[in-house]
N, CA, C and O of each residue as an XYZ file, in Angstrom:
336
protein
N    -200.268     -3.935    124.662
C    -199.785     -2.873    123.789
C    -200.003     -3.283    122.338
O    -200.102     -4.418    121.872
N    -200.052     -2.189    121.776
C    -200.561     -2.656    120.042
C    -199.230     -2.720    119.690
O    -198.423     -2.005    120.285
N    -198.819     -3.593    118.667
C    -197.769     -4.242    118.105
C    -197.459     -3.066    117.089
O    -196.357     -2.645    116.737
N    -198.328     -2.780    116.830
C    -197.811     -1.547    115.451
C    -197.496     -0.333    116.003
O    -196.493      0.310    115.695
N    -198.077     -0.096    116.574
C    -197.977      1.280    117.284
C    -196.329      0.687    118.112
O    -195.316      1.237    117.681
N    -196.195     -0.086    118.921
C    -194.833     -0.212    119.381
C    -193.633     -0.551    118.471
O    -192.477     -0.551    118.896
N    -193.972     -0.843    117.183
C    -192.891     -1.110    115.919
C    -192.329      0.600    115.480
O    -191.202      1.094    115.465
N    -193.819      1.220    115.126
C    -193.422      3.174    115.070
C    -192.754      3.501    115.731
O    -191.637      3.792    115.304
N    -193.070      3.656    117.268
C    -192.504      4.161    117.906
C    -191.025      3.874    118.013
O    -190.298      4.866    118.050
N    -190.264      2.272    118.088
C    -189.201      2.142    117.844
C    -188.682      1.984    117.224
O    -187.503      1.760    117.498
N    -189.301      1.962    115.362
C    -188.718      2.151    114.135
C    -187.838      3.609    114.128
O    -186.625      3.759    113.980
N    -189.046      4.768    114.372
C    -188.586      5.678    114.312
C    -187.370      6.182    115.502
O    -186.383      6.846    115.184
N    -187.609      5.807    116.653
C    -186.358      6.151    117.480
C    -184.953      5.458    116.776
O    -183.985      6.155    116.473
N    -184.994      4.164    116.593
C    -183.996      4.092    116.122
C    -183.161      4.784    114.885
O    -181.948      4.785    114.676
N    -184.178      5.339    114.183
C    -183.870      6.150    113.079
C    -183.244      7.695    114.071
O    -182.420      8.498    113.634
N    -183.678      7.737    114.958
C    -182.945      8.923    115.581
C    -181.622      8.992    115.926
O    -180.687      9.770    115.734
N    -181.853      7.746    116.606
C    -180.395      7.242    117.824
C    -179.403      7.200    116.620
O    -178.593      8.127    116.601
N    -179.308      6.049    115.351
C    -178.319      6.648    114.440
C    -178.692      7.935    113.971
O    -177.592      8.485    114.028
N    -179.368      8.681    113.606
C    -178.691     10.099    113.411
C    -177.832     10.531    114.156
O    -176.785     11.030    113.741
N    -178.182     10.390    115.558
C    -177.416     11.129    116.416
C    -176.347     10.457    116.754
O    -175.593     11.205    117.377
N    -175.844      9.211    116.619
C    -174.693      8.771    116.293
C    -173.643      8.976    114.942
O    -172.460      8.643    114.867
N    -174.495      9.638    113.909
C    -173.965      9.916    112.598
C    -173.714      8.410    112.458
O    -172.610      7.907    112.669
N    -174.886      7.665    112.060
C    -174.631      6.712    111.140
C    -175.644      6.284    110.698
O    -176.320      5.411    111.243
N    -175.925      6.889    109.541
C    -177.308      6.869    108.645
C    -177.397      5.620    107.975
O    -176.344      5.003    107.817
N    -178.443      5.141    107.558
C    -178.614      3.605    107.036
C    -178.763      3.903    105.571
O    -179.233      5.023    105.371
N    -178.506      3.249    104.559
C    -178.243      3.543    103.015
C    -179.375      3.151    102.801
O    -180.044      2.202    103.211
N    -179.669      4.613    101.575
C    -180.611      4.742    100.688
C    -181.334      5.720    101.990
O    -182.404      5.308    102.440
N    -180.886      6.683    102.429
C    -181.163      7.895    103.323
C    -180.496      9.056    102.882
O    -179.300      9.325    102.996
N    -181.566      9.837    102.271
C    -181.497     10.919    101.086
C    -180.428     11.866    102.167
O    -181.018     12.513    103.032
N    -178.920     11.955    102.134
C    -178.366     12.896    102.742
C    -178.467     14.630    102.389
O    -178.554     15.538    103.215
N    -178.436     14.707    101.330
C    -178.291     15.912    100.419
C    -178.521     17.261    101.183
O    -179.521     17.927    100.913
N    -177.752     17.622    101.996
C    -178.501     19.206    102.024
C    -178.979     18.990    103.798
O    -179.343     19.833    104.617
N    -178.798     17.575    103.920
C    -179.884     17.240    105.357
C    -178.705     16.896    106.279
O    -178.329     15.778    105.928
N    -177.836     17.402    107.442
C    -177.535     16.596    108.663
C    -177.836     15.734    109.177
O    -179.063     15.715    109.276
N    -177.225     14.649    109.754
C    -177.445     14.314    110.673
C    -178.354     14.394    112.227
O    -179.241     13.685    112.703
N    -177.683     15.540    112.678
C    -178.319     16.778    113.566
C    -179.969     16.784    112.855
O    -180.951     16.273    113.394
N    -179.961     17.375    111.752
C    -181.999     17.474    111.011
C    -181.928     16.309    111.187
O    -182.281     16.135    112.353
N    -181.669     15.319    110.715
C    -182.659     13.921    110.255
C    -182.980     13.950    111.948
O    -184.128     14.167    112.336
N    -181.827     13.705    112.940
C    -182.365     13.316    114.187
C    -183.276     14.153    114.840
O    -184.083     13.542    115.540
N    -183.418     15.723    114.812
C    -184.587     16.600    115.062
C    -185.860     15.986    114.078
O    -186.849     15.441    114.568
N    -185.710     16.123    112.993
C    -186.908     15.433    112.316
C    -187.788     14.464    113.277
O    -188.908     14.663    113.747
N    -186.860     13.277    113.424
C    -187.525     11.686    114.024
C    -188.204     12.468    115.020
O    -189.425     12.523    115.168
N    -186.834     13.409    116.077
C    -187.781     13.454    117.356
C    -189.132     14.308    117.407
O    -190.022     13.794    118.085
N    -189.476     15.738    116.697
C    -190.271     16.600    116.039
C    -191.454     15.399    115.862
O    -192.580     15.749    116.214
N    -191.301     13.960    115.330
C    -192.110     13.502    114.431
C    -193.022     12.166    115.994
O    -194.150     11.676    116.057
N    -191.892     12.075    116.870
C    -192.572     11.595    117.273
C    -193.053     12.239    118.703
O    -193.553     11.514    119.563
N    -192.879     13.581    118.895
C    -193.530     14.667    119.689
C    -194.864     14.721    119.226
O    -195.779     14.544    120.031
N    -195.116     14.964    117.916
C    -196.436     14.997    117.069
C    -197.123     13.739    117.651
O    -198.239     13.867    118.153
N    -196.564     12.625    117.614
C    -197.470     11.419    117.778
C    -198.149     11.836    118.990
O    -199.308     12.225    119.134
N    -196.887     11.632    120.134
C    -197.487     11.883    121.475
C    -198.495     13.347    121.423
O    -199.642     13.247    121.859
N    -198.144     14.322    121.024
C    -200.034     15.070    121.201
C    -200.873     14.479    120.661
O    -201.781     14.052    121.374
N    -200.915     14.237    119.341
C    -202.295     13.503    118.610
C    -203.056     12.165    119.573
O    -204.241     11.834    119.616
N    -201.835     11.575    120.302
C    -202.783     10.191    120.924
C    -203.236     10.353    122.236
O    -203.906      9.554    122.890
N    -202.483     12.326    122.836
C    -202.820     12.183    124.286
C    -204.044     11.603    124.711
O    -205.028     12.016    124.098
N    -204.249     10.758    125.593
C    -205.378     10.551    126.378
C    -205.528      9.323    125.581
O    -206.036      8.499    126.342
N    -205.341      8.799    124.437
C    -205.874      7.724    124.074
C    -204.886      6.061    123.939
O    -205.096      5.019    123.318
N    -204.039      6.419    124.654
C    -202.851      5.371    124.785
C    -202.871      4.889    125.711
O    -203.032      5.546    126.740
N    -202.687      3.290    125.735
C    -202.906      2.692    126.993
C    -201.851      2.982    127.956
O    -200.742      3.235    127.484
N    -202.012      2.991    129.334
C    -200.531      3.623    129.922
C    -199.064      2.891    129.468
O    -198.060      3.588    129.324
N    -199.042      1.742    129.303
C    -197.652      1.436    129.296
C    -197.057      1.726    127.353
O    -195.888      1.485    127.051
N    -198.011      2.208    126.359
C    -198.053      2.669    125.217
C    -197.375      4.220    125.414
O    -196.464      4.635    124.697
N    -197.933      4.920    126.414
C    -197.917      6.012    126.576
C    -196.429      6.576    127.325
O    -195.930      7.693    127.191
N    -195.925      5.449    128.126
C    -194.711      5.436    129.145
C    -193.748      5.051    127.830
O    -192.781      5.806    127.731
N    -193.819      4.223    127.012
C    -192.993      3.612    125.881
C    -192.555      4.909    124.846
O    -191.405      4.852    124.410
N    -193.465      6.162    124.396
C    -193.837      7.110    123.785
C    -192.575      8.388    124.409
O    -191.628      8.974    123.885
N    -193.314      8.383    126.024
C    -192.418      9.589    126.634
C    -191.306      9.249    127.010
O    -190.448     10.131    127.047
N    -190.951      7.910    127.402
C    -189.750      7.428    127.571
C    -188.501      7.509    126.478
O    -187.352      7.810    126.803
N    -188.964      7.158    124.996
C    -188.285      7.694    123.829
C    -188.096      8.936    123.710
O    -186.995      9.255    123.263
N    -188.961      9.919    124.017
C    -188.525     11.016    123.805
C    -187.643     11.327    124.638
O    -186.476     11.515    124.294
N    -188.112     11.445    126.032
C    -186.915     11.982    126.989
C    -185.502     11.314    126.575
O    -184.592     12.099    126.307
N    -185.354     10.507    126.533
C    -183.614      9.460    126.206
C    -183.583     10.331    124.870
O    -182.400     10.653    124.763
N    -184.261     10.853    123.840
C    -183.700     10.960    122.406
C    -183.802     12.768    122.729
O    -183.158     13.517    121.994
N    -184.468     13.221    123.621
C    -183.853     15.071    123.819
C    -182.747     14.887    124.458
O    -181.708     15.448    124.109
N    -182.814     14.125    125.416
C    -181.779     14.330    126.609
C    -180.018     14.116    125.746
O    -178.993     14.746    126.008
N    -180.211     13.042    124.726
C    -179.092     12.970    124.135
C    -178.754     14.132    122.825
O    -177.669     14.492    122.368
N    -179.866     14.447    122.532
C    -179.717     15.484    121.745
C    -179.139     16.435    121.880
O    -178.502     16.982    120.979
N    -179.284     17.024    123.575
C    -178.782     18.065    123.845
C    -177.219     18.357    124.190
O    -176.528     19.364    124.338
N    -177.026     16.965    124.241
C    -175.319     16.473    124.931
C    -174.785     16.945    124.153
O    -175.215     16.837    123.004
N    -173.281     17.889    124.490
C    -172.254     17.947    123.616
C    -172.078     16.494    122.604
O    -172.357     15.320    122.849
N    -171.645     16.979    121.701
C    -170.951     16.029    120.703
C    -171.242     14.786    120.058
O    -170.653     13.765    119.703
N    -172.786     15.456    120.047
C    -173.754     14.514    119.734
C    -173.866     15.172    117.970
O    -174.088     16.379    117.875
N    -173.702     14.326    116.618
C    -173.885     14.645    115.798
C    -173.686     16.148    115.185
O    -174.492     16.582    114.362
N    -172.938     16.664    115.484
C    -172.528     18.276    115.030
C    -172.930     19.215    115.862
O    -173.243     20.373    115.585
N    -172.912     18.565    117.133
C    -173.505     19.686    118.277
C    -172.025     20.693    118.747
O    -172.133     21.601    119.570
């Protein structure tokens, strides 16, 4: 697996998982933005990834990719998840 590509992918989830815990990391422009958005943002952002690389990710790149997403909708959708 490429090292960078697996740092994105779990830079940005983790940037989700606290949203959706409501606990944003400082110097994270709140203004105007939820919780709830920032964590749609991440996930929105890394839906995008997964089309742009379909077909070109090695499988366990690709399992690492859909695996984040499913855990970061699936919690999204839960009651009482960040202003749900």
């Amino acid at each position: 697996m490429n090292p960078h590509f697996v740092s994105l992918v779990m830079g940005l989830t983790a940037q989700a998982s606290s949203a959706l815990e409501g606990a944003l990391p400082p110097g994270v422009p709140t203004e105007g933005v939820s919780p709830r958005d920032l964590a749609r943002t991440m996930i929105d952002t890394l839906a995008m990834l997964q089309e742009k690389t379909e077909g070109r990710l090695e499988p366990e790149e690709a399992r690492l990719l859909a695996d984040a997403l499913t855990g970061l909708r699936f919690r999204f959708v839960q009651p009482g998840q960040a202003g749900a």
